[in-house]
N, CA, C and O atoms as CSV, one atom per row, in Angstrom:
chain,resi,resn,atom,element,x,y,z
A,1,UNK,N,N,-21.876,26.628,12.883
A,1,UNK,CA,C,-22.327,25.268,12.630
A,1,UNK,C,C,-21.122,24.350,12.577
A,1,UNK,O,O,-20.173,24.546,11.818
A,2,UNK,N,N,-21.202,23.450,13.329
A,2,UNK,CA,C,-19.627,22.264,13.197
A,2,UNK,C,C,-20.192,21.634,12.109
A,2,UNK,O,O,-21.377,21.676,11.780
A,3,UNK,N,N,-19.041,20.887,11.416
A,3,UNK,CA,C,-19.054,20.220,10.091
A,3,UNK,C,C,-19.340,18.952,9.953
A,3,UNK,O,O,-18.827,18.073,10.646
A,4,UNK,N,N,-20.360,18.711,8.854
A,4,UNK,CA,C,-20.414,17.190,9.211
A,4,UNK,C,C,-19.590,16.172,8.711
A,4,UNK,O,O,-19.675,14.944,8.726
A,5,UNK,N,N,-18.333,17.399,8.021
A,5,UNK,CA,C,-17.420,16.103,7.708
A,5,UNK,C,C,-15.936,15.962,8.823
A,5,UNK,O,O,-15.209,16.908,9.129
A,6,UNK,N,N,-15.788,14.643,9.244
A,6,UNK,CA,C,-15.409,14.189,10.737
A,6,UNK,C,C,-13.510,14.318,10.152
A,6,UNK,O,O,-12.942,14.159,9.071
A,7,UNK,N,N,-13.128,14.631,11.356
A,7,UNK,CA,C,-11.735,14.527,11.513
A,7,UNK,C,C,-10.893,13.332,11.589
A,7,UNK,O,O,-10.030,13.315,12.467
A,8,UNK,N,N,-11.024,12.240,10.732
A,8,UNK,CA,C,-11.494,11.411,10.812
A,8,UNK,C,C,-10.922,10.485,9.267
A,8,UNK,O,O,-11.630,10.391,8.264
A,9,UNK,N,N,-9.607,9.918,9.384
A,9,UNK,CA,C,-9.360,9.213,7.842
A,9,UNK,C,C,-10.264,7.718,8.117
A,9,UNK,O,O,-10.226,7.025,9.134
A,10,UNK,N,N,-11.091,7.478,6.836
A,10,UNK,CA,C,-11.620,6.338,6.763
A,10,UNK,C,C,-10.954,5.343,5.604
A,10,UNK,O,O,-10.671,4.198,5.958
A,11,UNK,N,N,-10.760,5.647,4.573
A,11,UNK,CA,C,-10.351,4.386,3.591
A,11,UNK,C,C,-9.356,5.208,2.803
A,11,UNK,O,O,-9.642,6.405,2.761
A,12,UNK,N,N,-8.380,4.889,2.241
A,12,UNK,CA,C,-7.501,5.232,1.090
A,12,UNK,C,C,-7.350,3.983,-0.269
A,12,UNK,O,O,-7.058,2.788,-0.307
A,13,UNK,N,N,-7.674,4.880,-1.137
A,13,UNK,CA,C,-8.119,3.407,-2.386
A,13,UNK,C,C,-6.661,4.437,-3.426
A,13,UNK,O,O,-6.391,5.599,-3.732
A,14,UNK,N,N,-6.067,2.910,-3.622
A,14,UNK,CA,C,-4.878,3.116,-4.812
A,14,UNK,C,C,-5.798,2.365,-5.393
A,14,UNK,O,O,-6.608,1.560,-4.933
A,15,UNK,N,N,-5.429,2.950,-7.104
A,15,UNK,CA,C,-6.056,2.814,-8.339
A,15,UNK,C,C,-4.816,1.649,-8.473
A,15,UNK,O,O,-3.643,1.892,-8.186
A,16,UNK,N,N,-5.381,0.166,-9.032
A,16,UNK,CA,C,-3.926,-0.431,-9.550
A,16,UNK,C,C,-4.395,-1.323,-10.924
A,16,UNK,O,O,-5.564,-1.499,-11.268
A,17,UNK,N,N,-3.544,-1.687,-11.415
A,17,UNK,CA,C,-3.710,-2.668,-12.605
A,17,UNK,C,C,-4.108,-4.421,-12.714
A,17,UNK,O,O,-4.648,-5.075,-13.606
A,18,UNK,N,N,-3.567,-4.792,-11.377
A,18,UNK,CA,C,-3.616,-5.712,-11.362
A,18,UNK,C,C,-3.735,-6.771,-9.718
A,18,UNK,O,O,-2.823,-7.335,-9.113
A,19,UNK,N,N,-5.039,-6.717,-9.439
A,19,UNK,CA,C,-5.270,-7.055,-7.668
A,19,UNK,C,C,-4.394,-8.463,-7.733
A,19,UNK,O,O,-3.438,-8.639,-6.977
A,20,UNK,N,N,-4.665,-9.098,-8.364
A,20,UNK,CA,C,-3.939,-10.452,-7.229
A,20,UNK,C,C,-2.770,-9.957,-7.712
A,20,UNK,O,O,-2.402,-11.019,-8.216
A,21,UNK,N,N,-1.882,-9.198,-7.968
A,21,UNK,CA,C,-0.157,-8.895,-8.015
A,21,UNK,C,C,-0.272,-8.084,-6.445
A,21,UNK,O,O,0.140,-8.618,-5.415
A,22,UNK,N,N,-0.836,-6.861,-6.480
A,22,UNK,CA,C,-0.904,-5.797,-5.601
A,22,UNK,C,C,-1.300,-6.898,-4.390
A,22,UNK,O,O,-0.361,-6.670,-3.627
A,23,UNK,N,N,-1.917,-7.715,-3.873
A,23,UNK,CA,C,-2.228,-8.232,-2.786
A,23,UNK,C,C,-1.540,-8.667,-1.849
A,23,UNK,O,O,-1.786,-8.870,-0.660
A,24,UNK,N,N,-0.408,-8.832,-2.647
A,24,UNK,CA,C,0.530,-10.278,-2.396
A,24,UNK,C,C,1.630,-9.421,-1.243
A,24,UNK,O,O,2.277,-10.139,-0.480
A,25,UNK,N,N,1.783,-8.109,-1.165
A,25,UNK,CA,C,2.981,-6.891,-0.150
A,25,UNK,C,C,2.632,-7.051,1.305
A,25,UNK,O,O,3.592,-6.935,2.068
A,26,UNK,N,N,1.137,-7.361,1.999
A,26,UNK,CA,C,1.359,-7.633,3.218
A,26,UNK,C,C,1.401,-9.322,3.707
A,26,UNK,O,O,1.267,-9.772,4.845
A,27,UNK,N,N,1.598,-9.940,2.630
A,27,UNK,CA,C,1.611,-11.321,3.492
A,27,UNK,C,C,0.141,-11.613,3.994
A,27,UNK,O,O,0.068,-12.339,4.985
A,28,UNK,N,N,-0.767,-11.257,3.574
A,28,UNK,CA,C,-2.110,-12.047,4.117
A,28,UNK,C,C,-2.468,-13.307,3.735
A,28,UNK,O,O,-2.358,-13.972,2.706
A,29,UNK,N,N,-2.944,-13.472,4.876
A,29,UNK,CA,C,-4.101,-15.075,4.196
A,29,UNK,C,C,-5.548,-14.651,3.788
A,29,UNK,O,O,-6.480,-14.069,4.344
A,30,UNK,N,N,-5.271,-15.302,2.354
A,30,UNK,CA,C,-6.439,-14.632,1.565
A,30,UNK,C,C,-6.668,-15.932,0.418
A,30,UNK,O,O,-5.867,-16.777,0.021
A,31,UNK,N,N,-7.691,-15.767,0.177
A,31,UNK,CA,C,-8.106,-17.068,-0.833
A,31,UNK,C,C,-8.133,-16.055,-2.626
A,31,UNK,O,O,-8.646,-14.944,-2.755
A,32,UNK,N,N,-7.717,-16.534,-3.310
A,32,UNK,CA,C,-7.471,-15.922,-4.529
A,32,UNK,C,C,-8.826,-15.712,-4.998
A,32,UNK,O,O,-9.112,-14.670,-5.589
A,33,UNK,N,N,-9.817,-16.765,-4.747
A,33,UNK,CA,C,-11.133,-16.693,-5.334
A,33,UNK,C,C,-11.737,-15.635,-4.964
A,33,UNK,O,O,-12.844,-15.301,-5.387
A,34,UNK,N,N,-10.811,-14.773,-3.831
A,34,UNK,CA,C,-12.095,-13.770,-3.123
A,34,UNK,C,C,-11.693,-12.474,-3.176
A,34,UNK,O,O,-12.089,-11.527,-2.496
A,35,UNK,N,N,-10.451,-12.521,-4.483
A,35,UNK,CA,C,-10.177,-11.293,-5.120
A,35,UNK,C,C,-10.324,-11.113,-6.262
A,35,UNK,O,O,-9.676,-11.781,-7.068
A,36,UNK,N,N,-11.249,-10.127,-6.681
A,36,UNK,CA,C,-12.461,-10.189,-7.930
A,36,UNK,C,C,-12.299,-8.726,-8.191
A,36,UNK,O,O,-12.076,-8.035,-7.198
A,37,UNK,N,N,-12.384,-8.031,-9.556
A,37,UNK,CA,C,-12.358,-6.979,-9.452
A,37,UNK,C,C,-14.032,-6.560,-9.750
A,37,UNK,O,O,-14.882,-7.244,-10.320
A,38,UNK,N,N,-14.169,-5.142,-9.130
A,38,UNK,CA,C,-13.005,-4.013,-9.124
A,38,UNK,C,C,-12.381,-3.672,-8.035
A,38,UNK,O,O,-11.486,-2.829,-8.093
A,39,UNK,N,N,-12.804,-4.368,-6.636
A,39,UNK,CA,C,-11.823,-4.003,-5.791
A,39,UNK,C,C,-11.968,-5.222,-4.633
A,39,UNK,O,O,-12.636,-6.216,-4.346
A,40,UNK,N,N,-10.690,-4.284,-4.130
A,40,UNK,CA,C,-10.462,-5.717,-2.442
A,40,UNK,C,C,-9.787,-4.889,-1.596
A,40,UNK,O,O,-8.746,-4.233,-1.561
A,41,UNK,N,N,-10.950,-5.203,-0.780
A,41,UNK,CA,C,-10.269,-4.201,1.143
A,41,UNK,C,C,-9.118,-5.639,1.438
A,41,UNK,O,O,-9.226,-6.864,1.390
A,42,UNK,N,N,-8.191,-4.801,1.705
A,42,UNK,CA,C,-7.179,-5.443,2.570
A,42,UNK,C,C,-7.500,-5.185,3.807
A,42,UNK,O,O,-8.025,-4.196,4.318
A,43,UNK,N,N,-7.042,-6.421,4.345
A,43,UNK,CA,C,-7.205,-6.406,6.294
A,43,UNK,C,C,-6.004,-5.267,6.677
A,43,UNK,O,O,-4.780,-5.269,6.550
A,44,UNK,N,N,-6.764,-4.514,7.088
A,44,UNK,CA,C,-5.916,-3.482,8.068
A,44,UNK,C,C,-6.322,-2.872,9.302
A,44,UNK,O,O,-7.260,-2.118,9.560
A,45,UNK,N,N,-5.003,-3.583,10.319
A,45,UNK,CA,C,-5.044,-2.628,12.005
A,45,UNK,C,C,-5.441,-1.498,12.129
A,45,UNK,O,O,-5.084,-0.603,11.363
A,46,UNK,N,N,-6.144,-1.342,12.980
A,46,UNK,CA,C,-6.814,-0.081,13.059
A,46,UNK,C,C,-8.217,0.425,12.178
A,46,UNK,O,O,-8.779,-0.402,11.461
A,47,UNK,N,N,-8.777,1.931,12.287
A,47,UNK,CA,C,-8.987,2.486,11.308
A,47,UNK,C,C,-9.315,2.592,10.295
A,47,UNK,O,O,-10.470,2.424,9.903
A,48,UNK,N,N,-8.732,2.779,9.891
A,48,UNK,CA,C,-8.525,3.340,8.380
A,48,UNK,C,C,-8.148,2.214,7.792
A,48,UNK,O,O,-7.134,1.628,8.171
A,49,UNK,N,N,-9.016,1.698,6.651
A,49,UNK,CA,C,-9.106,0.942,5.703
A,49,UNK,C,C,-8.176,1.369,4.215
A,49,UNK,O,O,-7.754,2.457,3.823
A,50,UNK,N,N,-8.103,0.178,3.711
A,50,UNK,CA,C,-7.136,0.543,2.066
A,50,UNK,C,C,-7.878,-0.764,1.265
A,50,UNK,O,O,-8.081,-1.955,1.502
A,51,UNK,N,N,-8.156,0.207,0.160
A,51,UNK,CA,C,-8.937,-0.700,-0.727
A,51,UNK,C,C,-8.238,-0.541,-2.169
A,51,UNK,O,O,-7.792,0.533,-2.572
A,52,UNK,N,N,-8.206,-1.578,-2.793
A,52,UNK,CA,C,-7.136,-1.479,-3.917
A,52,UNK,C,C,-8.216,-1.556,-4.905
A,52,UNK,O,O,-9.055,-2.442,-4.740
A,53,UNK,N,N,-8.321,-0.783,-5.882
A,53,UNK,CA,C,-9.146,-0.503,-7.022
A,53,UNK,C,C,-8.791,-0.469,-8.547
A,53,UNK,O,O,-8.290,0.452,-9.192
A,54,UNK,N,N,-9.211,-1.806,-8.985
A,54,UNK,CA,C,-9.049,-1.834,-10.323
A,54,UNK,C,C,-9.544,-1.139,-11.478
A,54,UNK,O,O,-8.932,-0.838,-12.502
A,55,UNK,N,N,-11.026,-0.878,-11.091
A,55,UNK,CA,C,-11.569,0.160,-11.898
A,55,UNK,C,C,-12.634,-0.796,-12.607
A,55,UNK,O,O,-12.626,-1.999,-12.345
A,56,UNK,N,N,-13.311,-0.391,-13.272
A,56,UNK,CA,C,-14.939,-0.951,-13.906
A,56,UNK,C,C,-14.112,-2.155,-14.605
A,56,UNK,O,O,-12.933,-1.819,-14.715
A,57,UNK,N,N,-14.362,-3.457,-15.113
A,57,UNK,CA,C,-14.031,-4.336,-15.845
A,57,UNK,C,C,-14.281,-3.863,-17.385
A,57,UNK,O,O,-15.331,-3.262,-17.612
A,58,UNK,N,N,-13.509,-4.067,-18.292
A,58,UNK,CA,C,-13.360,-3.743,-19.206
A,58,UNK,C,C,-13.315,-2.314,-20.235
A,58,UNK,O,O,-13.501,-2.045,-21.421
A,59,UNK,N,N,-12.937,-1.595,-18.935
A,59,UNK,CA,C,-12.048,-0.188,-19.327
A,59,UNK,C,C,-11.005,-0.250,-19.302
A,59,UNK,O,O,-10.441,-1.121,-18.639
A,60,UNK,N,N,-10.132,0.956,-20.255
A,60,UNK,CA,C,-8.731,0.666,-19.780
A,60,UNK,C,C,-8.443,1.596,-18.936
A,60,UNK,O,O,-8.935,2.725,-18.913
A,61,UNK,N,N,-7.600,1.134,-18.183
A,61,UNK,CA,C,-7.290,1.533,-16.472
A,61,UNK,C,C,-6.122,2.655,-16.886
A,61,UNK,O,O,-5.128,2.540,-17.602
A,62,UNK,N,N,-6.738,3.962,-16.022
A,62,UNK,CA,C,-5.670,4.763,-16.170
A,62,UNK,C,C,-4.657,4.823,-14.883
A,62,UNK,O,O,-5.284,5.016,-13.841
A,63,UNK,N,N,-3.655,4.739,-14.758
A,63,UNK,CA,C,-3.097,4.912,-13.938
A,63,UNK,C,C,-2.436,5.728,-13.537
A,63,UNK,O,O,-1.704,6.108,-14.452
A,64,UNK,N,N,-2.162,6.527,-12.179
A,64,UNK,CA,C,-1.900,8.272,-11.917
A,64,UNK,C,C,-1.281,8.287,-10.775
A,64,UNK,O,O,-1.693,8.602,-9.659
A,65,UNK,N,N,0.635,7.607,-11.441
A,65,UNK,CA,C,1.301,7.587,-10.080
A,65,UNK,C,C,1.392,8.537,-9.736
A,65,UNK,O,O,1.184,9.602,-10.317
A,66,UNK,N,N,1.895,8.220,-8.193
A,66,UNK,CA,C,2.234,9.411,-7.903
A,66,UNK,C,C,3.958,9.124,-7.751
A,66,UNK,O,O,4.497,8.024,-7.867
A,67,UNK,N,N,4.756,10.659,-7.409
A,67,UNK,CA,C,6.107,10.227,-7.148
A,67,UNK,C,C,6.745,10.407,-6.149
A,67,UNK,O,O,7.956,10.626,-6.108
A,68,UNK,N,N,5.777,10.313,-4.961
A,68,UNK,CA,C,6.134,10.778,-3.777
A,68,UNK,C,C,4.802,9.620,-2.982
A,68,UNK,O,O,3.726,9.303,-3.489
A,69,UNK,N,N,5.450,9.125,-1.408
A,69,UNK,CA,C,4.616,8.448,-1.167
A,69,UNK,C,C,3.353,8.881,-0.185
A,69,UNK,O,O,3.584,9.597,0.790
A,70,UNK,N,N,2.043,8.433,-0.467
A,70,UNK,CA,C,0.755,8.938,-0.346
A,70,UNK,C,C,0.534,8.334,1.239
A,70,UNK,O,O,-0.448,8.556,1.948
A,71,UNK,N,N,1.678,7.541,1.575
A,71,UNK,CA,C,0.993,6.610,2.924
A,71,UNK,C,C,1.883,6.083,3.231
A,71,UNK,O,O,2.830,6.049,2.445
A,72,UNK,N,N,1.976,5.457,4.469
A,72,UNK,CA,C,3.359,4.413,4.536
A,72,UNK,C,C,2.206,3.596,5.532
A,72,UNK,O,O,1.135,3.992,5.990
A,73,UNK,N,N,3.048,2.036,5.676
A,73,UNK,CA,C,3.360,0.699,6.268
A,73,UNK,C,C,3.927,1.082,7.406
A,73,UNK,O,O,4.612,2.102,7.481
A,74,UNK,N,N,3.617,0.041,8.719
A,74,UNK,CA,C,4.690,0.836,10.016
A,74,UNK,C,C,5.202,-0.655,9.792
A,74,UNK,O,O,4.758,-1.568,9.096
A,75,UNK,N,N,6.388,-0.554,10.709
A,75,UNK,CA,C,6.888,-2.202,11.062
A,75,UNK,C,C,7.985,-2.081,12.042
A,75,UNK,O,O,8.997,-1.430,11.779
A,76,UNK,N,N,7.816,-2.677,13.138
A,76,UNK,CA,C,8.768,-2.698,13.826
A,76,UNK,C,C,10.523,-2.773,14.113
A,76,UNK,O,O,11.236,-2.474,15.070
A,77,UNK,N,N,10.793,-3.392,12.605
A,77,UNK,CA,C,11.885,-3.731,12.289
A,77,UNK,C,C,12.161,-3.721,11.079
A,77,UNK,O,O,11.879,-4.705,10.395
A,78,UNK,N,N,12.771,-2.620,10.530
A,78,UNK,CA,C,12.844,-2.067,9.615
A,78,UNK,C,C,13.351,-2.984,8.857
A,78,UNK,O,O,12.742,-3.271,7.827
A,79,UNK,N,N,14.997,-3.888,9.291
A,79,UNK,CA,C,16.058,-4.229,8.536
A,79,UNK,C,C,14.721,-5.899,8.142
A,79,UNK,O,O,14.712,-6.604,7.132
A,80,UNK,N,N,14.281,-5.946,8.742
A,80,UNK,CA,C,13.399,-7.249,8.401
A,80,UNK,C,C,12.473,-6.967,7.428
A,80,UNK,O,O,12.218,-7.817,6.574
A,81,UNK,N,N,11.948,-5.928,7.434
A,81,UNK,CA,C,10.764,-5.432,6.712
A,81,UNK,C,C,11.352,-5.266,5.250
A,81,UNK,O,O,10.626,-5.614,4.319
A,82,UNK,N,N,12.426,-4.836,5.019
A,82,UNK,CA,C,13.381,-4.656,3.962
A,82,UNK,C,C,13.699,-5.867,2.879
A,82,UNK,O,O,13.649,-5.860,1.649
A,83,UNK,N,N,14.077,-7.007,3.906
A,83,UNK,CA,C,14.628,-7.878,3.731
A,83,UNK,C,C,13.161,-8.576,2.800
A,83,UNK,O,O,13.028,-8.728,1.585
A,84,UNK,N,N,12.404,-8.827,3.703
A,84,UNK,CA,C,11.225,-9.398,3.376
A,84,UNK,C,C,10.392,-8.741,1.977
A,84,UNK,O,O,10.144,-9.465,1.012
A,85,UNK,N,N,10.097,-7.631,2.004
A,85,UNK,CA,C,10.200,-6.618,0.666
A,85,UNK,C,C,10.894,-7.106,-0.889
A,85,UNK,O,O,10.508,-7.391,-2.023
A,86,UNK,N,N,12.083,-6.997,-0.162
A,86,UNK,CA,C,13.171,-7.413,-1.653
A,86,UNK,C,C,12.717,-8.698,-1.181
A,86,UNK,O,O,12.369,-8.314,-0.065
A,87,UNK,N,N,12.465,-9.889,-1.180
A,87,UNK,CA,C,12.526,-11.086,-1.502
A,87,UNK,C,C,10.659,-11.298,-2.031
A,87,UNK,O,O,10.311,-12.435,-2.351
A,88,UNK,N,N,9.948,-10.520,-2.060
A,88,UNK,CA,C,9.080,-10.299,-2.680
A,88,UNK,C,C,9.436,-9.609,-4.295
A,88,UNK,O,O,8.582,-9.192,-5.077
A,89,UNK,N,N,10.789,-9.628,-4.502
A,89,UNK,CA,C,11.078,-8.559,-6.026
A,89,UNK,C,C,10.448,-7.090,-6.009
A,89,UNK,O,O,10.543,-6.506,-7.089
A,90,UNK,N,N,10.030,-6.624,-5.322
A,90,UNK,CA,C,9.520,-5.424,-5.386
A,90,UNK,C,C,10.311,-4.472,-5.565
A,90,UNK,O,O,11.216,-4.653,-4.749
A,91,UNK,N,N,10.521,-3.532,-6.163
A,91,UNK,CA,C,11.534,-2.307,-6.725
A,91,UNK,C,C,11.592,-1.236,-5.562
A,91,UNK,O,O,10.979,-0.230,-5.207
A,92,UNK,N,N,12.654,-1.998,-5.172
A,92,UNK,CA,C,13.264,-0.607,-3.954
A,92,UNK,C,C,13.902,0.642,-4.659
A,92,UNK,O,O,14.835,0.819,-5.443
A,93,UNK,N,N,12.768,1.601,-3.885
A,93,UNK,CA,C,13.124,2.783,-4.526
A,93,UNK,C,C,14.247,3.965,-3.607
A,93,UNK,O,O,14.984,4.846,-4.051
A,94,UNK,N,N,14.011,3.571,-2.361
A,94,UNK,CA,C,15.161,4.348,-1.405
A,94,UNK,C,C,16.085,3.168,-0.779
A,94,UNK,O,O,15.691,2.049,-1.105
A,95,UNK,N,N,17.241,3.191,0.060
A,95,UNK,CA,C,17.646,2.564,0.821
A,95,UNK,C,C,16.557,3.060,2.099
A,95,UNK,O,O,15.600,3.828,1.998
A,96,UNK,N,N,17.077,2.315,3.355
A,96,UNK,CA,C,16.655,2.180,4.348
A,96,UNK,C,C,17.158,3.410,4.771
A,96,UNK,O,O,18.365,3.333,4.543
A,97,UNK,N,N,16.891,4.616,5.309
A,97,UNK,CA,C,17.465,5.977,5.954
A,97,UNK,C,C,16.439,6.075,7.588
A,97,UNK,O,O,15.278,5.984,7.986
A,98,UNK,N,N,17.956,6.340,8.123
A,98,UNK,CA,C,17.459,6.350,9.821
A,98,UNK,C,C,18.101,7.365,9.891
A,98,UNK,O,O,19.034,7.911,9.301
A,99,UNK,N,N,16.984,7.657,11.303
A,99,UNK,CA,C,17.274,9.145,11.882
A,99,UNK,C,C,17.042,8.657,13.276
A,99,UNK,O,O,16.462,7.623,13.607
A,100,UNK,N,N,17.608,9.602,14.070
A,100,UNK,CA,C,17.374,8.675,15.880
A,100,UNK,C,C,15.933,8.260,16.283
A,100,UNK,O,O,15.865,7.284,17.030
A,101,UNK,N,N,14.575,8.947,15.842
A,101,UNK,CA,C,13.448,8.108,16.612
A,101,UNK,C,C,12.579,7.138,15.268
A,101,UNK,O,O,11.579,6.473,15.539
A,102,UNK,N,N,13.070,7.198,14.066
A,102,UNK,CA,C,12.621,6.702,12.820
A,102,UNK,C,C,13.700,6.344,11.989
A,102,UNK,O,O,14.887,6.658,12.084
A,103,UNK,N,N,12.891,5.366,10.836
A,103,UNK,CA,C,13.999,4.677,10.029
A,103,UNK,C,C,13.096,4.678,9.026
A,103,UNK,O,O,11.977,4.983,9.438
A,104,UNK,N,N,13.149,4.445,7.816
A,104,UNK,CA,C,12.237,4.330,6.309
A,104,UNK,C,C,13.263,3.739,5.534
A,104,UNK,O,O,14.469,3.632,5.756
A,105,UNK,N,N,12.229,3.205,4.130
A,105,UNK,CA,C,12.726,2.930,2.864
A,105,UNK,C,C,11.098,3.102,2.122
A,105,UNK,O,O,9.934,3.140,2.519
A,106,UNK,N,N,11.935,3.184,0.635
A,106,UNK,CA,C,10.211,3.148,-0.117
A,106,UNK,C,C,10.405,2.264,-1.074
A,106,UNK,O,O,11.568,2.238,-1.476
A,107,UNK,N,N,9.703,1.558,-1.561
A,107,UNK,CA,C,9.422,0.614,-2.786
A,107,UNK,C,C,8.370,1.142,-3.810
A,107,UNK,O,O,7.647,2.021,-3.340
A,108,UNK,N,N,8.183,0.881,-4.798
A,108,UNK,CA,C,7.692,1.037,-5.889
A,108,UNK,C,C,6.379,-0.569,-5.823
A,108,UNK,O,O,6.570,-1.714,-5.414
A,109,UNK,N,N,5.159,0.071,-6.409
A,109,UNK,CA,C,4.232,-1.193,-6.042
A,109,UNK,C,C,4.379,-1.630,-7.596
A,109,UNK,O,O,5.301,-1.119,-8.232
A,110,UNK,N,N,3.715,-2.335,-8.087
A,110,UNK,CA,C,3.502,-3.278,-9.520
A,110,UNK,C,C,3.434,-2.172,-11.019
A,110,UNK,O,O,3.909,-2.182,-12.155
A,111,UNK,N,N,2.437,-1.179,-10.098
A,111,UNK,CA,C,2.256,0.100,-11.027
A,111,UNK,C,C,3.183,0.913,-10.682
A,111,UNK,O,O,3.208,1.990,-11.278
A,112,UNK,N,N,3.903,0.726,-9.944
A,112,UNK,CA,C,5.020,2.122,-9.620
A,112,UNK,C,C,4.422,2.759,-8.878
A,112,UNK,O,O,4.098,3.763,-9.512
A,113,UNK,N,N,3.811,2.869,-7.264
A,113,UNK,CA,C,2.814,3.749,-6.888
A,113,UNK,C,C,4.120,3.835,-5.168
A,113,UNK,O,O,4.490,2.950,-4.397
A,114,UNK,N,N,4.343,4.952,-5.218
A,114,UNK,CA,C,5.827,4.694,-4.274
A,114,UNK,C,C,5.350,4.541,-2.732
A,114,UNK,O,O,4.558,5.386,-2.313
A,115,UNK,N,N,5.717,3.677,-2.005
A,115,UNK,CA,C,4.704,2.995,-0.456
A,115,UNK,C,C,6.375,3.193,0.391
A,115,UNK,O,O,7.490,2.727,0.155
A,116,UNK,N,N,5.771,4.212,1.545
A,116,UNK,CA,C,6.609,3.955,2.376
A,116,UNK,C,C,6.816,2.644,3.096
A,116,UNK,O,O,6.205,1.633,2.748
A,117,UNK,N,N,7.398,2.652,3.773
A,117,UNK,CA,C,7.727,1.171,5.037
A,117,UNK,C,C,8.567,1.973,6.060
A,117,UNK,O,O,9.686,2.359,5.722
A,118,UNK,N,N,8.003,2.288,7.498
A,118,UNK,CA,C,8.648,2.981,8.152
A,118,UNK,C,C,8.413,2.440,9.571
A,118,UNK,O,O,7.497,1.649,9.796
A,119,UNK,N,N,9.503,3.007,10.812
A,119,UNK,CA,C,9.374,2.979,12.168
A,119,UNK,C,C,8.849,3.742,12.756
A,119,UNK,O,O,8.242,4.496,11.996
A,120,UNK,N,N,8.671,4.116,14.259
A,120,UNK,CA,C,8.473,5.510,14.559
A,120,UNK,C,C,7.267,6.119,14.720
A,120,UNK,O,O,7.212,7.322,14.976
């Protein structure tokens, strides 16, 4: 019997503390009014969706970093992507490390949730 569950990534939801902080890493145009918790799909190319999840309103939110990163960002240009990053304050957690067909760095999100940014 083939399986009916598909080969196939559909959504990845980070648990976070605080949506309009977390929103603000890809630069979208987004109206503040239309981020409400408990959650907000970010516009994303392709695929596979990412939905940022606050959790029921008026629980307290557990949060379960991780310390290794669950996903990465692509970007064409790393040294820009970097640049743009830190001038957002975001807590760079690696330098930028290249290898001949790829390049990375990782940042730390609001909760500490570690997000690649890579080439390749």
């Amino acid at each position: 019997m083939p399986s009916p569950v598909f080969n196939k990534m559909n959504t990845v939801f980070i648990r976070v503390s605080h949506l309009k902080t977390s929103v603000k890493l890809l630069n979208q145009e987004y109206k503040m009014s239309e981020v409400k918790n408990p959650v907000y799909n970010l516009k994303i190319d392709g695929e596979t969706g990412l939905t940022l999840d606050a959790g029921p309103e008026g629980k307290e939110k557990q949060i379960a970093v991780s310390l290794h990163p669950i996903f990465n960002f692509h970007t064409e240009d790393i040294k820009e992507a970097y640049e743009f990053v830190r001038g957002l304050h975001y807590t760079i957690d690696s330098p930028i490390t290249s290898f001949e067909d790829f390049s990375f760095f990782t940042i730390k999100d609001p909760d500490g949730h570690v997000v690649m940014i890579c080439t390749g």
